[in-house]
FIDRENLO-234068 format. One record per residue (C-alpha): residue in three letters; x, y negated, z negated. Coordinates in Angstrom, 1 decimal, padded with zeros to 4 digits. Layout:
BEGIN
[r 'ALA', [X, Y, Z]]
...
# end
This chain:
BEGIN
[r 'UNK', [017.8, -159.0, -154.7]]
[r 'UNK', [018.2, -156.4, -157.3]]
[r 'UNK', [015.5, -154.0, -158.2]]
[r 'UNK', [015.6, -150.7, -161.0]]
[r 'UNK', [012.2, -148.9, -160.1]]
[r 'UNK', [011.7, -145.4, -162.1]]
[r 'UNK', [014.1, -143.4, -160.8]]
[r 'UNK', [015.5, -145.8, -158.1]]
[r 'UNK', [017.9, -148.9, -158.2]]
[r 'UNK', [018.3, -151.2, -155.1]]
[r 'UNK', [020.0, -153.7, -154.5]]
[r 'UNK', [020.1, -155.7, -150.7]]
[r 'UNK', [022.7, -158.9, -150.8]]
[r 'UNK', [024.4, -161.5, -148.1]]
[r 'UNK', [027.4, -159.7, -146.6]]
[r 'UNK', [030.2, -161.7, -149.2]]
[r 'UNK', [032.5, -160.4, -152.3]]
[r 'UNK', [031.0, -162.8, -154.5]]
[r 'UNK', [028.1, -160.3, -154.8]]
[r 'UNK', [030.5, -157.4, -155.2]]
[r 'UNK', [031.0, -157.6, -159.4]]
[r 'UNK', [027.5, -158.4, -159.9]]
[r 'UNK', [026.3, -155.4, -157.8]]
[r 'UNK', [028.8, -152.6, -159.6]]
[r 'UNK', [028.0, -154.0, -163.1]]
[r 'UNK', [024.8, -153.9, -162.3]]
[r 'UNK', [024.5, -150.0, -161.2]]
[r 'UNK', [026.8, -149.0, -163.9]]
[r 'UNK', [024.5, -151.0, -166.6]]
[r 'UNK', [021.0, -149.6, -164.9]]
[r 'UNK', [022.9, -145.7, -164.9]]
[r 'UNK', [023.8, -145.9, -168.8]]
[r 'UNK', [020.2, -147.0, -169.7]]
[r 'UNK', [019.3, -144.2, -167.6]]
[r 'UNK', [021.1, -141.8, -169.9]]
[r 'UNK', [024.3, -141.4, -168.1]]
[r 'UNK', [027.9, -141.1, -169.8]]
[r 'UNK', [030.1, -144.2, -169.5]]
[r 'UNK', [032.8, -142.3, -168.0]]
[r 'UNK', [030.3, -141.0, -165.2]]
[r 'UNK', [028.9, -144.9, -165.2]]
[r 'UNK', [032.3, -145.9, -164.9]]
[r 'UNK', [032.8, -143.5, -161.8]]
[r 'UNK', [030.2, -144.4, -160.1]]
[r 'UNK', [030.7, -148.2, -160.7]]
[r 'UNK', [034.4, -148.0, -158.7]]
[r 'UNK', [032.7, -146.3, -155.9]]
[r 'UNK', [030.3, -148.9, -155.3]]
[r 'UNK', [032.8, -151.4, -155.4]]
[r 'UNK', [034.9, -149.2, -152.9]]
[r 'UNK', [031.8, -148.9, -150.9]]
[r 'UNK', [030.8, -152.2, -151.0]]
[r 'UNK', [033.9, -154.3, -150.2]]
[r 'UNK', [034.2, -152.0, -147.2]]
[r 'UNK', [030.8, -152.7, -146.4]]
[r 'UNK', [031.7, -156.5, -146.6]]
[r 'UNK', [035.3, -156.6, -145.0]]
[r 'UNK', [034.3, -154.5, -142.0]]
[r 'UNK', [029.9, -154.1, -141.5]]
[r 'UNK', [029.6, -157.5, -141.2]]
[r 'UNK', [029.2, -159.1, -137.6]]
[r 'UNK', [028.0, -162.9, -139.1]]
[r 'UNK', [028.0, -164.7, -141.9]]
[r 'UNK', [024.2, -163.8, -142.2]]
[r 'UNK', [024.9, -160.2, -142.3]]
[r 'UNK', [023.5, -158.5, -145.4]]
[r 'UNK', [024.3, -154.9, -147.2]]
[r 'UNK', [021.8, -152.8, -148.7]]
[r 'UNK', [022.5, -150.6, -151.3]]
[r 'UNK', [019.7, -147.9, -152.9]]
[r 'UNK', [020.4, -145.3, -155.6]]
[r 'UNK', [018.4, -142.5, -156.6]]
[r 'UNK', [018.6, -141.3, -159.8]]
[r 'UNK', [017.7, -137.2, -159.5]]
[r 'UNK', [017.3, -134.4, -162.4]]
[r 'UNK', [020.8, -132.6, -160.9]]
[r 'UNK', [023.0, -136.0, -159.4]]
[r 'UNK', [022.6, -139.2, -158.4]]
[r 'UNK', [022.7, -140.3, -154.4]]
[r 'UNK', [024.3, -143.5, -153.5]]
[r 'UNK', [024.1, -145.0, -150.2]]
[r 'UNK', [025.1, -148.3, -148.4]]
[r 'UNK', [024.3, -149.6, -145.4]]
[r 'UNK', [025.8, -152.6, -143.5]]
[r 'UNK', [025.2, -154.2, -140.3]]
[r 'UNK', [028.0, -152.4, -137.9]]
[r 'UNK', [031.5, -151.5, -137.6]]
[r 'UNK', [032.8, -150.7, -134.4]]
[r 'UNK', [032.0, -147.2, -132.8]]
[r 'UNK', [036.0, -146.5, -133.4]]
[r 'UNK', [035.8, -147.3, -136.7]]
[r 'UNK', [032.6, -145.3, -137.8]]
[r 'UNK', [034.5, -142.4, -136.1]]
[r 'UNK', [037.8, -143.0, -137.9]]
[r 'UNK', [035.8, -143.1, -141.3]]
[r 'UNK', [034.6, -139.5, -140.2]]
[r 'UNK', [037.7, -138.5, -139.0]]
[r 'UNK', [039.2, -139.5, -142.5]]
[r 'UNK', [036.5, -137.6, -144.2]]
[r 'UNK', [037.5, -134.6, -142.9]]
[r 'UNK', [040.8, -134.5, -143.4]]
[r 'UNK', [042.6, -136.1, -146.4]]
[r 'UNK', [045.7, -138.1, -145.4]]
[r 'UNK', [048.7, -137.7, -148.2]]
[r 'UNK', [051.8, -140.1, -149.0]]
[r 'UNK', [052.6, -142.6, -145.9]]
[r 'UNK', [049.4, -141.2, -143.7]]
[r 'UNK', [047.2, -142.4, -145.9]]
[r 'UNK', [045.5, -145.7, -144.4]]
[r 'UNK', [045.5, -148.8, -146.5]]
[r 'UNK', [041.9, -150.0, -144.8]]
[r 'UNK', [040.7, -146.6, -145.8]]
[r 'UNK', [042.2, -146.0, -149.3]]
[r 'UNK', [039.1, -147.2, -150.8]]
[r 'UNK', [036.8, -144.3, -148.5]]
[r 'UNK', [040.1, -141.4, -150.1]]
[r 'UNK', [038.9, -143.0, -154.1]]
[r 'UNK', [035.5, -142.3, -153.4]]
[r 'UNK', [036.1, -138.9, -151.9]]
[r 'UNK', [038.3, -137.6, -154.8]]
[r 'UNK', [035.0, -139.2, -157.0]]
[r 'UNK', [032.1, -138.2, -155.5]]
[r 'UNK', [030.9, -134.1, -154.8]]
[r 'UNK', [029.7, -135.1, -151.0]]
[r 'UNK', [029.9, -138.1, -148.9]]
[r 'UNK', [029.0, -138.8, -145.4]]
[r 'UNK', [029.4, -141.5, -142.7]]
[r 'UNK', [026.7, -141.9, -140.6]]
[r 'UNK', [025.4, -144.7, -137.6]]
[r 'UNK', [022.2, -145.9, -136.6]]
[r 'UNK', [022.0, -147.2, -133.1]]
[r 'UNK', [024.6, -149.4, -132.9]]
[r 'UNK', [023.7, -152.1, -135.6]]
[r 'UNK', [023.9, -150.0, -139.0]]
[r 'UNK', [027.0, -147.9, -141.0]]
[r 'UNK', [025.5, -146.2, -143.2]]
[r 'UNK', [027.1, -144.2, -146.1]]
[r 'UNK', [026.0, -141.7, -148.3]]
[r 'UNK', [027.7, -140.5, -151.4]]
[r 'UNK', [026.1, -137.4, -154.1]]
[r 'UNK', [027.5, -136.8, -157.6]]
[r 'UNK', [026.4, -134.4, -159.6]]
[r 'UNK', [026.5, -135.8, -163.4]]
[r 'UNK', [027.3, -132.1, -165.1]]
[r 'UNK', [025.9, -130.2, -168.0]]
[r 'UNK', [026.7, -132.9, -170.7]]
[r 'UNK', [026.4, -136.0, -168.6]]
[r 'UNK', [023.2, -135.2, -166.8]]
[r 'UNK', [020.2, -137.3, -168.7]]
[r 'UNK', [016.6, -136.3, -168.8]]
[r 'UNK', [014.7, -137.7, -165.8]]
# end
């Protein structure tokens, strides 16, 4: 299901890259009408695809796992955040671990390449767990002087 309320879009899809294109067009799409720049659109439109296929290759524990996804459109940046079903306490804690400290050349993970994008992308981004069921990721862009829209 996808959903744009006034300052909010949401989406909440089965746990498949099928769902993936659909999902990142739609953001980018819902943040231009919003006011936004297509160069920020664009941004933000890779790292919900980097967040998303992460969310599907390694959150899902069944093939009726879902991933919600909710983005809040504020007057200074725009919050992303997706949540999945679970990941593995090591993994959650890698993610972390890569957070704070950028690999370069040969260190850098291919299974967290996508996590380095959205980091080099986004002004903040944290990885967080609830209980042991839920991932949850959190990203914050701020759109700047000229790409900020009225809200």
């Amino acid at each position: 299901m996808l959903a744009k309320g006034s300052n909010e879009i949401t989406a909440s899809f089965p746990s498949t890259m099928e769902y993936v294109p659909i999902v990142r067009e739609f953001v980018a799409d819902s943040l231009r009408q919003y006011g936004f720049t297509d160069k920020f659109s664009y941004r933000m439109e890779i790292m919900v695809d980097e967040l998303v296929v992460n969310a599907v290759q390694y959150g899902s524990l069944s093939q009726k796992s879902r991933v919600d996804l909710a983005v809040a459109v504020l007057t200074d940046h725009v919050s992303l955040v997706v949540k999945d079903e679970g990941g593995t306490p090591e993994s959650i804690s890698e993610m972390q671990e890569s957070l704070l400290h950028s690999a370069t050349g040969c260190e850098t993970r291919s299974s967290r390449l996508g996590l380095e994008i959205v980091k080099m992308l986004a002004e903040s981004v944290e990885v967080s767990s609830e209980g042991e069921t839920v991932t949850k990721v959190r990203v914050q862009r701020k759109g700047g002087n000229c790409e900020s829209p009225a809200v």
